[in-house]
Each structure stands twice: as structure tokens, then as C-alpha cells.
DRENTIGU-631739 format. One record per residue: y negated, x, z negated of N, C-alpha, C in turn; residue in one letter. Coordinates in steps of 0.02 Angstrom, whole numbers, plus 50000, padded with zeros to 5 digits. Example, Ala and Ser with C-alpha at 12.3 -4.5 7.8 and 13.67 -1.06 7.14 Angstrom:
<pts>
  n_yy  n_xx  n_zz ca_yy ca_xx ca_zz  c_yy  c_xx  c_zz code
 50284 50660 49610 50225 50615 49610 50165 50660 49610    a
 50112 50642 49646 50053 50684 49643 49998 50645 49606    s
</pts>
This chain:
<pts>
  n_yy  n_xx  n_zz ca_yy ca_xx ca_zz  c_yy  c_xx  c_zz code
 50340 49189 50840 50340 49227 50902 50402 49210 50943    x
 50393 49212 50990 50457 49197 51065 50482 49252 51056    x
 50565 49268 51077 50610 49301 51056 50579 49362 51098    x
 50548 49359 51170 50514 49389 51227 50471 49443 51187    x
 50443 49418 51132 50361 49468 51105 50415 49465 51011    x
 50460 49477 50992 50463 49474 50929 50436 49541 50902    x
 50398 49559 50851 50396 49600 50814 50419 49619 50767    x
 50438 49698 50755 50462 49696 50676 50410 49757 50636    x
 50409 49730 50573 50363 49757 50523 50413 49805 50479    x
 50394 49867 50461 50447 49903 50415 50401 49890 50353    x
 50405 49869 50295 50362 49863 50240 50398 49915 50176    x
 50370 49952 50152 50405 49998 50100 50368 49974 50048    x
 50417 49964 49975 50401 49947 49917 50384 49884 49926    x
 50432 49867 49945 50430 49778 49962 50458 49738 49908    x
 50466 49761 49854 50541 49729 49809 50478 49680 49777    x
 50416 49687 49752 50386 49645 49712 50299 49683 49725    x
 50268 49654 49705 50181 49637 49698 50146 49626 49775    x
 50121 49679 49791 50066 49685 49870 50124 49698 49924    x
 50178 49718 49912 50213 49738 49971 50273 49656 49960    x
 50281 49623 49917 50326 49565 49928 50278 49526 49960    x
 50200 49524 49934 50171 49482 49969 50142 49475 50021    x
 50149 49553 50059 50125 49568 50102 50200 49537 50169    x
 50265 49555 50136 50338 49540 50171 50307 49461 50179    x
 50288 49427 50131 50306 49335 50162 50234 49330 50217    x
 50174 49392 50198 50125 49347 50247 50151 49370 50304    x
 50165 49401 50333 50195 49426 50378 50255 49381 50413    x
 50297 49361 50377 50341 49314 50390 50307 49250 50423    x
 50256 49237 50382 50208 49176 50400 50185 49187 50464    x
 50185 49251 50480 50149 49246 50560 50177 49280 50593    x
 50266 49260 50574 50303 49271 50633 50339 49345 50647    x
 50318 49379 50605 50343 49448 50617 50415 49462 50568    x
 50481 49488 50613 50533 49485 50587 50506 49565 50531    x
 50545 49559 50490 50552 49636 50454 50597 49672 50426    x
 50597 49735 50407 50636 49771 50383 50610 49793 50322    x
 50627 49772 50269 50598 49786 50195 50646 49838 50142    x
 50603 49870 50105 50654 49931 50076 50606 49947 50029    x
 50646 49969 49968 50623 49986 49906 50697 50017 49867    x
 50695 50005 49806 50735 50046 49783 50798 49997 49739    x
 50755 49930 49737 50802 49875 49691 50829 49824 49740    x
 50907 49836 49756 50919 49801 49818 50925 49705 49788    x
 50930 49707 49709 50945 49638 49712 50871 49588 49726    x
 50797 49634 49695 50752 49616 49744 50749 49585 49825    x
 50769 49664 49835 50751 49656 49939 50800 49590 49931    x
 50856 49565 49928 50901 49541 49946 50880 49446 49922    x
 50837 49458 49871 50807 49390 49840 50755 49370 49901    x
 50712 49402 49904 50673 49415 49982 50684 49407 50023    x
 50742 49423 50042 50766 49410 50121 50790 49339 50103    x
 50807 49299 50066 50845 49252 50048 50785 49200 50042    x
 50741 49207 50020 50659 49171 50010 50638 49161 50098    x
 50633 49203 50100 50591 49204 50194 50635 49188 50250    x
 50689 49221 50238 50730 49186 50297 50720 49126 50296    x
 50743 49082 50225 50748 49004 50221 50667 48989 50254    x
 50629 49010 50218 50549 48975 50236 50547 49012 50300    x
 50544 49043 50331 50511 49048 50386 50562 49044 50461    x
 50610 49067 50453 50659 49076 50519 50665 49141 50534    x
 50636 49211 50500 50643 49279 50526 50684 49321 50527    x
 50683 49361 50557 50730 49392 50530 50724 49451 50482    x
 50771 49459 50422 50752 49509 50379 50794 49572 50376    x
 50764 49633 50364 50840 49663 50346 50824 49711 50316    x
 50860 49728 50264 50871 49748 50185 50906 49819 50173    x
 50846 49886 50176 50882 49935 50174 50838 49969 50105    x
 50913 49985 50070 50880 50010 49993 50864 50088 50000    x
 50823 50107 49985 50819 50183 49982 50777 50220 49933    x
 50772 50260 49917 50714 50299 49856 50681 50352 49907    x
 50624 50342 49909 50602 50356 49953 50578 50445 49941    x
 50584 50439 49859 50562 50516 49834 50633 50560 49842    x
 50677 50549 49876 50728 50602 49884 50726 50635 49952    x
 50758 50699 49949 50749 50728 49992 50786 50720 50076    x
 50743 50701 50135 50759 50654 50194 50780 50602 50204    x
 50732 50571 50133 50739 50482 50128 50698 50460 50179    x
 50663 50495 50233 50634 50443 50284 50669 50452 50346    x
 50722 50539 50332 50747 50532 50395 50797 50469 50392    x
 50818 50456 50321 50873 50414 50322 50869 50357 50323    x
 50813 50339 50310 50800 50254 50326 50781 50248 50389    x
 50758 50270 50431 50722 50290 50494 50821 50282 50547    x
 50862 50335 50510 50902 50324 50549 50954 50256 50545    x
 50941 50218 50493 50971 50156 50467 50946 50110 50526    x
 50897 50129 50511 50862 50049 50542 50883 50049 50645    x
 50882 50098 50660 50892 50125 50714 50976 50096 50739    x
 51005 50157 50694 51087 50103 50695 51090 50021 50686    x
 51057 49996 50682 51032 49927 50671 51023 49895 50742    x
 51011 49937 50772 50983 49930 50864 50886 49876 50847    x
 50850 49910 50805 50788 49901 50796 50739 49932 50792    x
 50683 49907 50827 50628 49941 50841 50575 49930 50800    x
 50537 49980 50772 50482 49957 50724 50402 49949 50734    x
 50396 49890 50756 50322 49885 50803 50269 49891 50757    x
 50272 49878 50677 50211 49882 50633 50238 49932 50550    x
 50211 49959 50529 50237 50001 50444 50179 49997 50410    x
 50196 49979 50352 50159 49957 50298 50180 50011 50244    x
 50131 50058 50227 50158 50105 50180 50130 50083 50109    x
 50166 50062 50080 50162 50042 50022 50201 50041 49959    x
 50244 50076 49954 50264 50107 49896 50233 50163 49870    x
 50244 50165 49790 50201 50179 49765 50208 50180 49680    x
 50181 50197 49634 50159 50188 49578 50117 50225 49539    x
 50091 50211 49499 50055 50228 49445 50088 50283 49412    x
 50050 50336 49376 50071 50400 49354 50027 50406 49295    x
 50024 50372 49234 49952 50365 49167 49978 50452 49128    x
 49922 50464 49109 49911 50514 49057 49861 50589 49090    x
 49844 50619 49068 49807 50674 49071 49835 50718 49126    x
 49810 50760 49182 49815 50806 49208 49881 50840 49191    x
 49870 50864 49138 49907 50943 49098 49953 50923 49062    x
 49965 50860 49053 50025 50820 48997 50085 50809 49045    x
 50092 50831 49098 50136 50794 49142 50147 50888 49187    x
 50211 50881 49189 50253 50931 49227 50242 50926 49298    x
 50237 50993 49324 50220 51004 49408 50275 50959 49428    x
 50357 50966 49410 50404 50925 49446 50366 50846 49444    x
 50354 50816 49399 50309 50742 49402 50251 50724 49455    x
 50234 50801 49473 50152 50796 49516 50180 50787 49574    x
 50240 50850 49579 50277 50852 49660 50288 50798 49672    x
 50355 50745 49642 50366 50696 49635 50324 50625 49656    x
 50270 50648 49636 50202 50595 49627 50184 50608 49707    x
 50152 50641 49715 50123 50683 49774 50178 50684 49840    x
 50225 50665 49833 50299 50676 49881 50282 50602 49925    x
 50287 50548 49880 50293 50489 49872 50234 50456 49898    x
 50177 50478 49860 50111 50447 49873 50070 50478 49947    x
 50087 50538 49973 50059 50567 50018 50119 50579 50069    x
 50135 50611 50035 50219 50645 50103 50256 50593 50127    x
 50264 50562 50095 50337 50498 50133 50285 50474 50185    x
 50204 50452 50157 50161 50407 50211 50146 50450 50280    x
 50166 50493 50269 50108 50533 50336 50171 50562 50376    x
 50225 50569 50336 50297 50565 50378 50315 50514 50423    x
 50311 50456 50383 50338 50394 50414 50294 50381 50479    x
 50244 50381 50442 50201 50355 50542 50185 50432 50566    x
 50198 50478 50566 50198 50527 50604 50259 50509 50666    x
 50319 50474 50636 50382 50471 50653 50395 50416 50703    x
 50343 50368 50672 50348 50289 50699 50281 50279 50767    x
 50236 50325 50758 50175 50315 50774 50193 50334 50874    x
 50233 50382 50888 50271 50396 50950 50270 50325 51011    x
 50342 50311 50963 50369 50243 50984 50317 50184 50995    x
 50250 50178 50946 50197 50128 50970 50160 50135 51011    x
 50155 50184 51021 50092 50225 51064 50131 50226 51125    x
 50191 50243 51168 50244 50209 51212 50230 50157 51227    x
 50231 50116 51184 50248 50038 51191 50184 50012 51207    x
 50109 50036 51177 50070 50021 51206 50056 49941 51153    x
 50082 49960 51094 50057 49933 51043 50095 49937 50983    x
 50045 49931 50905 50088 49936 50843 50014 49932 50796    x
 50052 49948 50743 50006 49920 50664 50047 49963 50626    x
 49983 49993 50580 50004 50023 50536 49966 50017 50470    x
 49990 49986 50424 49941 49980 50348 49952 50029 50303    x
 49887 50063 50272 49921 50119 50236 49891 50067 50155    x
 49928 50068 50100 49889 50054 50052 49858 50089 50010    x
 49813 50093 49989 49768 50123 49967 49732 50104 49885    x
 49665 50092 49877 49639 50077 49815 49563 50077 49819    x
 49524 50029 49766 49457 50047 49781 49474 50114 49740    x
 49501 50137 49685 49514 50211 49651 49480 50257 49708    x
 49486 50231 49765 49485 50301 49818 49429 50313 49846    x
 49387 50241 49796 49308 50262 49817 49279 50289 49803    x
 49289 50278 49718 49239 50284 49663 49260 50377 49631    x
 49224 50391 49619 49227 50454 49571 49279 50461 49521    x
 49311 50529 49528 49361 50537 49486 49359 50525 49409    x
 49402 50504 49351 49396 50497 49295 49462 50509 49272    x
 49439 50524 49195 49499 50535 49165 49559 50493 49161    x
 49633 50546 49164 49696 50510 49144 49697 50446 49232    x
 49645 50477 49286 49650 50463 49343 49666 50505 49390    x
 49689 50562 49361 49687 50610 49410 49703 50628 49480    x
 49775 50625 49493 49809 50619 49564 49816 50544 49578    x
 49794 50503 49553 49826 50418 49578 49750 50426 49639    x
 49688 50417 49605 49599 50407 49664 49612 50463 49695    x
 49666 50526 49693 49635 50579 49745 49694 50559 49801    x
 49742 50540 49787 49787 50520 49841 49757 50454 49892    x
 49719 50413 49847 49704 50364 49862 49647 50367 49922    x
 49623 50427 49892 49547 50432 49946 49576 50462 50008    x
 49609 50521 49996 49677 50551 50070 49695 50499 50118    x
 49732 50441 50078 49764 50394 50122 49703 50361 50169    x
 49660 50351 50125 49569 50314 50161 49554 50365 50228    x
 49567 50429 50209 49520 50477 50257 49578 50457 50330    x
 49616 50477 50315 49685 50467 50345 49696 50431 50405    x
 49668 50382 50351 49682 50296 50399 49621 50301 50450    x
 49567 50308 50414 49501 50315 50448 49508 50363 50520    x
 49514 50424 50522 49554 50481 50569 49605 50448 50618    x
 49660 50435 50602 49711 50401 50642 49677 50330 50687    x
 49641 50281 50654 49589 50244 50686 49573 50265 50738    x
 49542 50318 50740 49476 50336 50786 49534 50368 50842    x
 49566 50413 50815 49628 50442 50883 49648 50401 50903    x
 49705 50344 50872 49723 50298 50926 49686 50221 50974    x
 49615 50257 50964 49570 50204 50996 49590 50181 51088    x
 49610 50135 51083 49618 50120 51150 49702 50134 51177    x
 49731 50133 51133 49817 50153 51123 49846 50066 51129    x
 49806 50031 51081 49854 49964 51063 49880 49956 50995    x
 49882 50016 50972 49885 50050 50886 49825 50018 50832    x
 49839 49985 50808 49798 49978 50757 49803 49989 50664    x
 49765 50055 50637 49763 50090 50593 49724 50045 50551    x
 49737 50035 50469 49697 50005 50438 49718 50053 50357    x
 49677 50047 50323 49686 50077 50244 49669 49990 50219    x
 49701 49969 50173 49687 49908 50139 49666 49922 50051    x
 49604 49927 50056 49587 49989 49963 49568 49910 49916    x
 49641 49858 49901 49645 49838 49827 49605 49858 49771    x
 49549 49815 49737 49528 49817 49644 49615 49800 49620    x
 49566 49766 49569 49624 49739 49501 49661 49683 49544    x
 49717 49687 49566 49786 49639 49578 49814 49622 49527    x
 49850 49551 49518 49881 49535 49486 49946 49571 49498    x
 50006 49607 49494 50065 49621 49491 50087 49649 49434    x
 50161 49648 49441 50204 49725 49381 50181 49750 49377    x
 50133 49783 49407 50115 49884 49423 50075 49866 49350    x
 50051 49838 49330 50013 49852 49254 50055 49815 49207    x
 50100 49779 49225 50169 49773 49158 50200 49856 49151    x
 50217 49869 49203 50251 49937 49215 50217 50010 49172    x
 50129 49986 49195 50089 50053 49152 50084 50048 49061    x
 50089 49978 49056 50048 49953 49006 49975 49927 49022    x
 49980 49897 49064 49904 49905 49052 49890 49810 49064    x
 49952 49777 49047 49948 49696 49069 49899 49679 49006    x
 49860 49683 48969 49827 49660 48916 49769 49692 48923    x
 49760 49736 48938 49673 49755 48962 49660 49714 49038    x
 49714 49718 49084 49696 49662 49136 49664 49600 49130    x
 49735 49565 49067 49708 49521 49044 49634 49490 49047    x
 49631 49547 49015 49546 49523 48966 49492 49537 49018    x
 49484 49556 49095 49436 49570 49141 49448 49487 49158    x
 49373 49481 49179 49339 49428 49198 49371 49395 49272    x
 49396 49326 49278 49418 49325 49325 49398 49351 49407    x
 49348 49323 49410 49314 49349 49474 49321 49430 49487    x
 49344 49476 49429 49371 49534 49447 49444 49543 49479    x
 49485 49503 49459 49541 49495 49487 49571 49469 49535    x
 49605 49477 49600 49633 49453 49643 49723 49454 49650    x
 49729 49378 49677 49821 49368 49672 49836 49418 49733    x
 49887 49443 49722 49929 49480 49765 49942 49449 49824    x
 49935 49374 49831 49949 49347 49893 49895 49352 49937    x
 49818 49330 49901 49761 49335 49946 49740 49420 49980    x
 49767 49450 49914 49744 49525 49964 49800 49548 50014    x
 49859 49509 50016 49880 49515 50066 49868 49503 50147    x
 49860 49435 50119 49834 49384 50187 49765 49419 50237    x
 49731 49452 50164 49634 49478 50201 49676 49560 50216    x
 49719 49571 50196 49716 49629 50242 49774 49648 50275    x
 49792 49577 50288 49840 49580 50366 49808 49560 50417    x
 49736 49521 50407 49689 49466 50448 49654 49557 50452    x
 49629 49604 50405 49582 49667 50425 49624 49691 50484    x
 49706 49740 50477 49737 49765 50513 49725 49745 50581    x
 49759 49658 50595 49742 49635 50663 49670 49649 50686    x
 49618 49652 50639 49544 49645 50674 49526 49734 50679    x
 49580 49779 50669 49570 49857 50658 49530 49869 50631    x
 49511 49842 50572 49459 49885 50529 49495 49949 50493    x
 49459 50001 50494 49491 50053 50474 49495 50067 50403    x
 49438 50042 50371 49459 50028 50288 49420 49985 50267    x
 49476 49933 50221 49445 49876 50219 49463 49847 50149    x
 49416 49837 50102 49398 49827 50022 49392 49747 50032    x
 49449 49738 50013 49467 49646 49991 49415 49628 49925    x
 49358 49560 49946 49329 49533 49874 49261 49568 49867    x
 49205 49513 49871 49131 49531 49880 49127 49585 49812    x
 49167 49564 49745 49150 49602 49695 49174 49692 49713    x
 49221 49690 49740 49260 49751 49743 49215 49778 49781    x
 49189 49767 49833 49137 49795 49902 49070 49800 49869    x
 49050 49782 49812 49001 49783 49791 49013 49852 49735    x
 49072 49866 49702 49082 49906 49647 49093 49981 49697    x
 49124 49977 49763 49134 50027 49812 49031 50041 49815    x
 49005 50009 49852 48962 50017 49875 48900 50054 49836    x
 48901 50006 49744 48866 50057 49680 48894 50145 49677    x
 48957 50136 49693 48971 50190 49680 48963 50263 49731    x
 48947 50239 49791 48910 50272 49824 48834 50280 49838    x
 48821 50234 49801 48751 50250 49807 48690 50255 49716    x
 48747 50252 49673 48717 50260 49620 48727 50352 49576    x
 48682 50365 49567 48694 50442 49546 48767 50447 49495    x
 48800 50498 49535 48879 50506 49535 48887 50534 49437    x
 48845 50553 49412 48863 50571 49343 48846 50486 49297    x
 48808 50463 49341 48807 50397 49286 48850 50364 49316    x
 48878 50373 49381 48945 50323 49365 49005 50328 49342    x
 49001 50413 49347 49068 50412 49313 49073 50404 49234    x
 48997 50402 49191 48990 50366 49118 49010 50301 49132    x
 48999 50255 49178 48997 50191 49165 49086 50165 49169    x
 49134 50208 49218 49201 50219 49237 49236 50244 49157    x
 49223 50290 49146 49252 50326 49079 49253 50270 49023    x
 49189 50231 49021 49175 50175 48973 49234 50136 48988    x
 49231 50098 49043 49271 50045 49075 49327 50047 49078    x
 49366 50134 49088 49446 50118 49086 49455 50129 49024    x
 49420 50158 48988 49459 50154 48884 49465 50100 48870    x
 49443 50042 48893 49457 49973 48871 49514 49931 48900    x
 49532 49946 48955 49595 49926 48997 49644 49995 49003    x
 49630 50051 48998 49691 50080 49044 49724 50120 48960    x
 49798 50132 48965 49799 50167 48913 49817 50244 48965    x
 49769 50276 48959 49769 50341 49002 49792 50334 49073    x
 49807 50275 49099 49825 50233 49145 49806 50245 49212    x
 49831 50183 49278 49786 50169 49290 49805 50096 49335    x
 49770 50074 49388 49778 50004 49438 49775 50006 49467    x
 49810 49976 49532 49800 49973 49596 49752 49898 49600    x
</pts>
């Protein structure tokens, strides 16, 4: 991009998987960014990768996003920066494995702070300034989880997941004709950490390739969705096909066929 039209992308949970790979496609097409997560020698490897390959500009603000007025405070970082944030990619995140009732309300808050509150903060915050400007992008990430019917030792990961879907879908339709473009990007099985992190890299393993997609390609198809404003958009004929059974196949036999399927991969788990 000419210095005239530069953009900048805020990407959260950028340090490694869908959000590092989402930071270089982005780079690839020109958009400077502001990346933040919680492991600065990450962001800092990152900025050091893309600057060299691409020419952008990067800039590297560490924050935890589950503390309390961690968005006023990154929000005011970036600002003191003298930068404007034309696109946000909400994508931090993680996995939460085990049962409902095994896990402390402080863990749910926690969970629920992070996965819902920081997202609907941030572009509540950012969404102003685009809508002004008379253009912006906003990716929320999401999951096919957020299609399919709830299952066990899944509990708050598919119900957050489906929120962020409705969300995105809603915000779509309001800023129609703004310049704003709203997208939910709902990821199957990715290759990243997030299932070193659960345990769950050895039931991945063993799923059939054509179930799996690299972190780079579901980046690329749903930075190519965002620009085309699709409002939610399921990367991979298999994944759009497992969304699509699951709405239209009677909801008690799928959630037998789900219950089957994650005892073999998840250990009470789950995947983005």
C-alpha cells in the first residue's frame, strides 16, 4: 500500500498459530500492524520475520488481555503511538478441557472475560473510529464448535463460539453500507499449539488428513472472506459439509455421533 492509503491491522493473540498466521497474511497484502499477546519474545520474533519479508510496519504491544482494563490499556498504547486502527482481528483465545462442574466460577469468569468480553469491548471501542473513516475490518474468530451441538467436556468453548458467530452475523447487517466489513472466520481442526497446549496433539494426529487444515491456508481464505464481507465463513468443503450435517441431521443423533468422535481425540478437551 502507498504511504497515502496505509492500513493498520490490530491482531490479538498473535504470538503463534491462526493469529501469527493471520499477522504475515496480512503483511503479504500490505497492511502495517499492531500485534499483542502475552509472550513478548514471540511478538518481537514476528515483528522481526515480517518486517524483513515484507517492508511493514510492526508494532509490539504485550498485554494479558484477561486483566482488568487490559483493552483500555492497549487501546491507550497504541494511540500514544500516534496510530490508527483501520482493521481488529479478535483472536485470542484458548481452550478450557474438562467437565462443566470440575472447574471454578473464577476459571469460567476468566474464560468468559477473554473469550466474549475483551471481543465485544474491543470493537465496540474501535468500531467508532471506522465507521468515521468510512472504512475498516473486523475478524472475529470463531469455530465450526459454534455450529454443531453442544457436547461434553465442550461446554463454554461451542457456546462462546456460536455468540461470537451471532455477533459477527448482527454487526454485518448494521454496518451495511458503512465501509465496515464484519466477518466470523469458524476454523475445523488447525494445525497449531492450541492442541500441544490441551493435549490433544495425538488424537489430531490420527484424523485423516483432508480433516485438517495448516494455519496458514485458513488464514489466507479468511482474510480473502473478510475483504469479500461474508459474515460467517467455514474454511474447507469438509468443514462446510460437517456444519451443514449438523444442521440438518436430527440434533440427538448428532450429538451421538460428536460424543463418539471427541473420546477419541479430545481428552475432555477441545479444538479450534
Amino acid at each position: 500500500m502507498a504511504d497515502a492509503v496505509r492500513r493498520t491491522m490490530l491482531i490479538t493473540g498473535a504470538s503463534a498459530g491462526i493469529g501469527a498466521a493471520l499477522a504475515r497474511d496480512y503483511a503479504r497484502r500490505g497492511w502495517d500492524l499492531v500485534v499483542t499477546a502475552r509472550r513478548t519474545e514471540r511478538l518481537e520474533a514476528l515483528r522481526t520475520e515480517i518486517g524483513g519479508a515484507y517492508g511493514v510496519r510492526v508494532a509490539c504491544v504485550t498485554a494479558d488481555l484477561m486483566e482488568d482494563g487490559a483493552v483500555d490499556g492497549l487501546l491507550a498504547e497504541i494511540a500514544g503511538q500516534g496510530l490508527t486502527i483501520d482493521g481488529l482481528v479478535n483472536n485470542a483465545g484458548y481452550g478450557h478441557p474438562g467437565l462443566f462442574l470440575d472447574s471454578s466460577w473464577e476459571e469460567h469468569e476468566r474464560f468468559n472475560r477473554l473469550m466474549v468480553g475483551v471481543v465485544v469491548e474491543a470493537t465496540h471501542k474501535l468500531l467508532p473510529g471506522m465507521v468515521e473513516r468510512g472504512f475498516g475490518r473486523v475478524m472475529n474468530v470463531a469455530s465450526l464448535a459454534g455450529h454443531m451441538p453442544g457436547s461434553r467436556g465442550h461446554t463454554l468453548y461451542a457456546a462462546v463460539k456460536a455468540y461470537l458467530i451471532k455477533f459477527s452475523q448482527s454487526l454485518n447487517v448494521e454496518l451495511d453500507g458503512t465501509g465496515v466489513h464484519v466477518s466470523a472466520l469458524c476454523p475445523g481442526f488447525t494445525l497449531t499449539e492450541f492442541h500441544d497446549v490441551n493435549s490433544t496433539r495425538d488424537g489430531i494426529d490420527r484424523l485423516p488428513g483432508y480433516m485438517v487444515m495448516s494455519a496458514e491456508e485458513c488464514a489466507r481464505l479468511g482474510a480473502d472472506a473478510l475483504e469479500d464481507n461474508v459474515d460467517v465463513f467455514i474454511p474447507g468443503k469438509v468443514n462446510r459439509t460437517i456444519a451443514r450435517l449438523g444442521r440438518v441431521l436430527p440434533q440427538q443423533r448428532v450429538k451421538r455421533m460428536m460424543l463418539k468422535r471427541s473420546e477419541s481425540y479430545r481428552n475432555m478437551g477441545d479444538g479450534r
